[in-house]
ZAFIDO-865395 format. One line per field, with one value per residue: residue number from 1; residue in three letters; x, y, z of N, C-alpha, C in turn. Coordinates in steps of 0.02 Angstrom, whole numbers. Each point is the difference from the previous one (the first is absolute). Layout:
BEGIN
num: (NUM	...)
residu: (Ala	...)
n.px: (X	...)
n.py: (Y	...)
n.pz: (Z	...)
ca.px: (X	...)
ca.py: (Y	...)
ca.pz: (Z	...)
c.px: (X	...)
c.py: (Y	...)
c.pz: (Z	...)
% end
This chain:
BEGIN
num: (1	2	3	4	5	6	7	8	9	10	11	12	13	14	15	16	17	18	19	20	21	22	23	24	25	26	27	28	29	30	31	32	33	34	35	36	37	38	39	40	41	42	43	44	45	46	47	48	49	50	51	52	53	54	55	56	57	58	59	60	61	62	63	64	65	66	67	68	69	70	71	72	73	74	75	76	77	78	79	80	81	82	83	84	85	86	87	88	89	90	91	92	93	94	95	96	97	98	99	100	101	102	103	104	105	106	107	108	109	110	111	112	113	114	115	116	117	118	119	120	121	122	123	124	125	126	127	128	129	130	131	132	133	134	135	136	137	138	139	140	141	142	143	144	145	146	147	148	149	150	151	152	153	154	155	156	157	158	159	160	161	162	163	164	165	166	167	168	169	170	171	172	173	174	175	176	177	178	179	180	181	182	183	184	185	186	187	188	189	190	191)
residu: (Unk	Unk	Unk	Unk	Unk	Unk	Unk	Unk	Unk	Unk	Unk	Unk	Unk	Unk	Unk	Unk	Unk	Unk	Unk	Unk	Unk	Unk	Unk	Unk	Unk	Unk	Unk	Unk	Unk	Unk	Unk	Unk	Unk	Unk	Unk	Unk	Unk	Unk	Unk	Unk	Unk	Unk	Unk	Unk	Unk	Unk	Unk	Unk	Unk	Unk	Unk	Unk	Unk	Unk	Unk	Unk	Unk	Unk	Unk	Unk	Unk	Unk	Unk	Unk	Unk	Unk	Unk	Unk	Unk	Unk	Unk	Unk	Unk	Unk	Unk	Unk	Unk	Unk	Unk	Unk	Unk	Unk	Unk	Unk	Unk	Unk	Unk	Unk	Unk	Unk	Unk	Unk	Unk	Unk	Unk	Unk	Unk	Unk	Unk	Unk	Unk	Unk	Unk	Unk	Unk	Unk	Unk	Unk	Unk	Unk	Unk	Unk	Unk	Unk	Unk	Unk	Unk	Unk	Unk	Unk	Unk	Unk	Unk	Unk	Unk	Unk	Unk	Unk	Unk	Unk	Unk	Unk	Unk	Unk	Unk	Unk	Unk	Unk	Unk	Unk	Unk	Unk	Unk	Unk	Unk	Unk	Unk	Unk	Unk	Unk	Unk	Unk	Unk	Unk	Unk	Unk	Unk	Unk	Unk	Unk	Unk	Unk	Unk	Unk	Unk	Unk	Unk	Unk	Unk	Unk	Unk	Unk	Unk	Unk	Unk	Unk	Unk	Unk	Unk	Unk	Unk	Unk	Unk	Unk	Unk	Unk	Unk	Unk	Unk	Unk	Unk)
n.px: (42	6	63	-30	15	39	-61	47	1	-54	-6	43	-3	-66	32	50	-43	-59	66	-6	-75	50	-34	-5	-25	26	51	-10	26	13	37	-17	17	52	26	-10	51	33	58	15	61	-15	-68	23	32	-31	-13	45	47	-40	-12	49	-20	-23	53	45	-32	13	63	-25	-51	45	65	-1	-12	27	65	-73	-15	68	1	-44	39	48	-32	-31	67	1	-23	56	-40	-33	43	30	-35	-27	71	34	-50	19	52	-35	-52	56	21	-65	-20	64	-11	-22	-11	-57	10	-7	-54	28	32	-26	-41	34	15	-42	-29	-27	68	-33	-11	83	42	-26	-10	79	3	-34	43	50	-51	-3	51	17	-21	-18	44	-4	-41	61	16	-58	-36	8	35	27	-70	38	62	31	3	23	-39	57	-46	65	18	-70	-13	39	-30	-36	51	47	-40	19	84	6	-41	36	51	-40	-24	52	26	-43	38	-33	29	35	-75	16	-93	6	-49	19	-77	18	31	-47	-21	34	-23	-41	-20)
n.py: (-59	32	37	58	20	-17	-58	-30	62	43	-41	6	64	19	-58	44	66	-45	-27	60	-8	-77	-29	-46	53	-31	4	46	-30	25	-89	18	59	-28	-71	53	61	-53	31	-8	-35	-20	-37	-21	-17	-13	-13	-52	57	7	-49	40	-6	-75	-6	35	-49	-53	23	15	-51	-25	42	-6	-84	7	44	-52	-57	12	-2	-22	-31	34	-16	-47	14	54	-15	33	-3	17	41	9	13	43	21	-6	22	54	19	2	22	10	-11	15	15	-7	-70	-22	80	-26	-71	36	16	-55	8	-23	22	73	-69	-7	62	56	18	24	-62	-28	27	-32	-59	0	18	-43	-52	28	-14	-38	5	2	-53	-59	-10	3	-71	-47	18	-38	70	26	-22	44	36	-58	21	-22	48	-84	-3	-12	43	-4	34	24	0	-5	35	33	7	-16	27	43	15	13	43	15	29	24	34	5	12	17	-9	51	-10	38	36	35	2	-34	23	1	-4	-56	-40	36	-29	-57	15	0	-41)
n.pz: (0	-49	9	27	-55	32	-13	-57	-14	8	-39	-2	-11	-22	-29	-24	35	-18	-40	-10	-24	-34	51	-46	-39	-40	-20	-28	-51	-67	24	56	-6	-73	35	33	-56	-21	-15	-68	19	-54	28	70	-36	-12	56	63	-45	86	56	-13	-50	4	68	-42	-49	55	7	-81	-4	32	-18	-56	16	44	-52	-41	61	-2	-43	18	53	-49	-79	36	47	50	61	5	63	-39	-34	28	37	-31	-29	63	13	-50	-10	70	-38	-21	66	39	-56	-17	27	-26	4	77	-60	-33	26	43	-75	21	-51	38	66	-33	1	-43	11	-68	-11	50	-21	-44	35	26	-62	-35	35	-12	-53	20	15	-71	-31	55	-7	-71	30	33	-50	-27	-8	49	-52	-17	17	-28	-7	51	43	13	-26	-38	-55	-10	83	-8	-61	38	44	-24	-25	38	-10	-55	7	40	-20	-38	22	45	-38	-64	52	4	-43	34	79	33	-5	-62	-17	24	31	-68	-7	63	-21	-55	43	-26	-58	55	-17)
ca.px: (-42	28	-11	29	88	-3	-27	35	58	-61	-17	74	5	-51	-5	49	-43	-12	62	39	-33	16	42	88	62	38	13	-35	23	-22	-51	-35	-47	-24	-65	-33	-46	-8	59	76	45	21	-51	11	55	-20	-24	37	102	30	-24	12	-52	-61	2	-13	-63	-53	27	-19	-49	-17	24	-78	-36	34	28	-61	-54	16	-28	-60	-20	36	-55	-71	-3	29	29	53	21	-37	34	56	-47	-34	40	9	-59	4	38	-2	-58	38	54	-55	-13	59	63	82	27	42	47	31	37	15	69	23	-3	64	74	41	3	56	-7	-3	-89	-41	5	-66	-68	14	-19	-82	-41	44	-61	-71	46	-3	-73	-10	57	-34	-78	27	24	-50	-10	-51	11	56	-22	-31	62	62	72	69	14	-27	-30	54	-17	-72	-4	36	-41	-69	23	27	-60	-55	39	-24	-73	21	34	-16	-46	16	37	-77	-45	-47	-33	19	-26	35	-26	-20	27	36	-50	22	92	27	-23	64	31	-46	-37)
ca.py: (59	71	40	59	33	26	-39	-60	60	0	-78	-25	15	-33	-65	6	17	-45	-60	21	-17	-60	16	-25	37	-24	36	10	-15	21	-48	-15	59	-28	-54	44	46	-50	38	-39	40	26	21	25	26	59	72	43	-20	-39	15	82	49	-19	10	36	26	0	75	35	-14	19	80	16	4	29	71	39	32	41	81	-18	3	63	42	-12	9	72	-22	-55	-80	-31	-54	-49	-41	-25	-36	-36	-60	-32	-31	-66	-28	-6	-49	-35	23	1	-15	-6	57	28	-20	49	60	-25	-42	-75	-32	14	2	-53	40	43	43	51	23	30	96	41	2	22	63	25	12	55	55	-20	27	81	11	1	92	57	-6	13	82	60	18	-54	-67	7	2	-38	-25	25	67	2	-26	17	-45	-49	-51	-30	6	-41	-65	-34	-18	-62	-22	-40	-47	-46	-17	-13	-61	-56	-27	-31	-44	-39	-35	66	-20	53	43	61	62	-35	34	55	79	11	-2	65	65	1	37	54	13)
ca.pz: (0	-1	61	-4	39	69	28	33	73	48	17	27	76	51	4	24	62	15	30	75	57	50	66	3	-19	-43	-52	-70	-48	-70	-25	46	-26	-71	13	20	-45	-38	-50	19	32	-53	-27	42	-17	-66	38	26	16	36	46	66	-40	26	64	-20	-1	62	53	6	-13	81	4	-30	63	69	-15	-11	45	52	-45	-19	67	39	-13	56	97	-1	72	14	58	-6	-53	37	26	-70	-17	30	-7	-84	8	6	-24	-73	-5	-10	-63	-45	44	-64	-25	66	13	-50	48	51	-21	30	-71	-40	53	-55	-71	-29	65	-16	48	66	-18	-6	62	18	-4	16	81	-7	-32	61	57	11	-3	58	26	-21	10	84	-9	-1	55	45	5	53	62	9	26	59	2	-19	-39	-62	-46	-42	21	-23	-72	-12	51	-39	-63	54	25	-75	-14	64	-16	-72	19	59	-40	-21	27	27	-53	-25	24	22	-54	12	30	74	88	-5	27	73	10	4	63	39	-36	8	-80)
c.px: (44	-32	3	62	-8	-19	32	62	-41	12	60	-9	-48	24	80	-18	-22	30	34	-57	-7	35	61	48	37	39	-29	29	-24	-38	-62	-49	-42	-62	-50	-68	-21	36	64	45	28	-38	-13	73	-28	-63	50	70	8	-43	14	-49	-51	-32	2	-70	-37	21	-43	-62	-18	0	-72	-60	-8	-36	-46	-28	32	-12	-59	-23	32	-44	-44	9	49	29	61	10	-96	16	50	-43	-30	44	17	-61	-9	66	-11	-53	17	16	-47	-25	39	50	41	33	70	69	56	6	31	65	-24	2	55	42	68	-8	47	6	-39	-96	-9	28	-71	-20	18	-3	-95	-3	37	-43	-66	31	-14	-82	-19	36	-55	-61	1	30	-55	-36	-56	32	74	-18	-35	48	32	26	53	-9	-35	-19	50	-18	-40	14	65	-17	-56	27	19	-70	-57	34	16	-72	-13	51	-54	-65	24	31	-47	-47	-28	-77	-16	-9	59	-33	-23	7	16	-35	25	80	12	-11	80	59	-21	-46	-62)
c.py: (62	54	74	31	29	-58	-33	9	-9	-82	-8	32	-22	-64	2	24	-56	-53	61	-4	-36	16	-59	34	-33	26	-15	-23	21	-55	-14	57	-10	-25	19	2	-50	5	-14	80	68	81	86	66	56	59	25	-26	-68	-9	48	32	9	25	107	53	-13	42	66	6	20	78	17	21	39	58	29	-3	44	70	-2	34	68	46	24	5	53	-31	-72	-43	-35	-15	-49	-66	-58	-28	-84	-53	-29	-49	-89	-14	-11	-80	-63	-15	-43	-48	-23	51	-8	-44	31	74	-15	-36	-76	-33	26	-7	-44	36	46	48	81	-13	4	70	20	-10	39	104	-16	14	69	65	-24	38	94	34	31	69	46	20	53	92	47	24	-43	-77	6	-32	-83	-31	8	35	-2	-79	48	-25	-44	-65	-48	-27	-96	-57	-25	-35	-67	-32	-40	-69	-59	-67	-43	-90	-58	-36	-54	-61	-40	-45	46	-20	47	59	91	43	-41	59	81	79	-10	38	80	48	-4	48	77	28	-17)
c.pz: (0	60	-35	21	79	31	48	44	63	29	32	61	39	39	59	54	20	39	71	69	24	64	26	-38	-32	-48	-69	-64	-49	-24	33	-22	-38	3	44	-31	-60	-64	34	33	-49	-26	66	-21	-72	35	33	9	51	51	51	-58	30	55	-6	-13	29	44	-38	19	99	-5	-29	44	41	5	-34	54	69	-39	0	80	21	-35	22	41	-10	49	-10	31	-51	-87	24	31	-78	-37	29	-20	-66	13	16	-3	-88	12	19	-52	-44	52	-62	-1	71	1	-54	50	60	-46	9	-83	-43	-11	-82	-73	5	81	-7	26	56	21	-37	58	48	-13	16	79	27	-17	50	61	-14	-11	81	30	-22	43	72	-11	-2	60	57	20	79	71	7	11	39	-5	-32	-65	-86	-47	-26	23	37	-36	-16	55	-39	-67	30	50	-44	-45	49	-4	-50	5	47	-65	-44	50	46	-74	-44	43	73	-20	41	40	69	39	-30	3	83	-28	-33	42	40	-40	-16	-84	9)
% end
């Protein structure tokens, strides 16, 4: 059955998302993909150069994500401890959503590719970090923080807090949901 251009891109990844929501985690193979999607290895190779491609366009496909609904949420909330607040909860209601994506933002599927995707993830959670700064800088939001602590460093507790979240999920099967408890636990973060 002939596909539309793009189709059988879409299909790879979907299916490639898919094989990362196994919770034995396994590593992934190009042949294992193939037989997947039901196309030879080959066939896998005329959409994308390599598998860091692949993994690639599932890094953008999260940034995408993200970085539209934290714009989405800084559009719609003036008050900073209540975008910060709102962020945080996308975040790990993303990773609810997408657990194939959380083992691509947590490395554990990168640890054997190209070293250049976990510097991307490493820059996305780096942009979730300054995002949050920004939220914690605006006015009002200050007063929701300690004297002596600053938005930086807010902003890098909730980031180590969502990645945290992030990690205990995948590492629970995807069984250990991210947003558990978390409308109590930001009152500890004063949000």
């Amino acid at each position: 059955m002939a596909t539309k251009p793009g189709e059988r891109k879409t299909q790879i990844l979907q299916t490639l998302a898919g094989m990362l929501e196994q919770p034995q985690g396994e590593k992934i193979t190009t042949a294992a993909l193939a037989a997947k999607v039901g196309v030879s290895e080959a066939a896998l190779y005329r959409h994308f150069a390599s598998k860091a491609q692949m993994f690639e366009a599932l890094i953008e496909f999260i940034e995408e994500s993200v970085f539209t609904l934290v714009n989405q949420i800084t559009q719609a909330e003036r008050d900073g401890r209540a975008q910060a607040h709102q962020m945080v909860g996308m975040l790990l209601g993303f990773a609810e959503k997408n657990p194939g994506m959380v083992r691509v933002l947590i490395g554990d599927v990168l640890v054997n590719e190209d070293p250049r995707l976990q510097s991307r993830i490493n820059q996305l959670i780096d942009r979730i970090d300054a995002s949050l700064k920004q939220a914690l800088q605006l006015p009002g939001a200050g007063g929701a923080l300690p004297p002596a602590v600053s938005a930086a460093a807010a902003a890098a507790a909730l980031s180590a807090f969502v990645v945290g979240r992030w990690h205990a999920y995948a590492k629970s099967g995807f069984k250990r949901l991210p947003q558990i408890d978390w409308v109590q636990q930001a009152h500890l973060f004063r949000l």
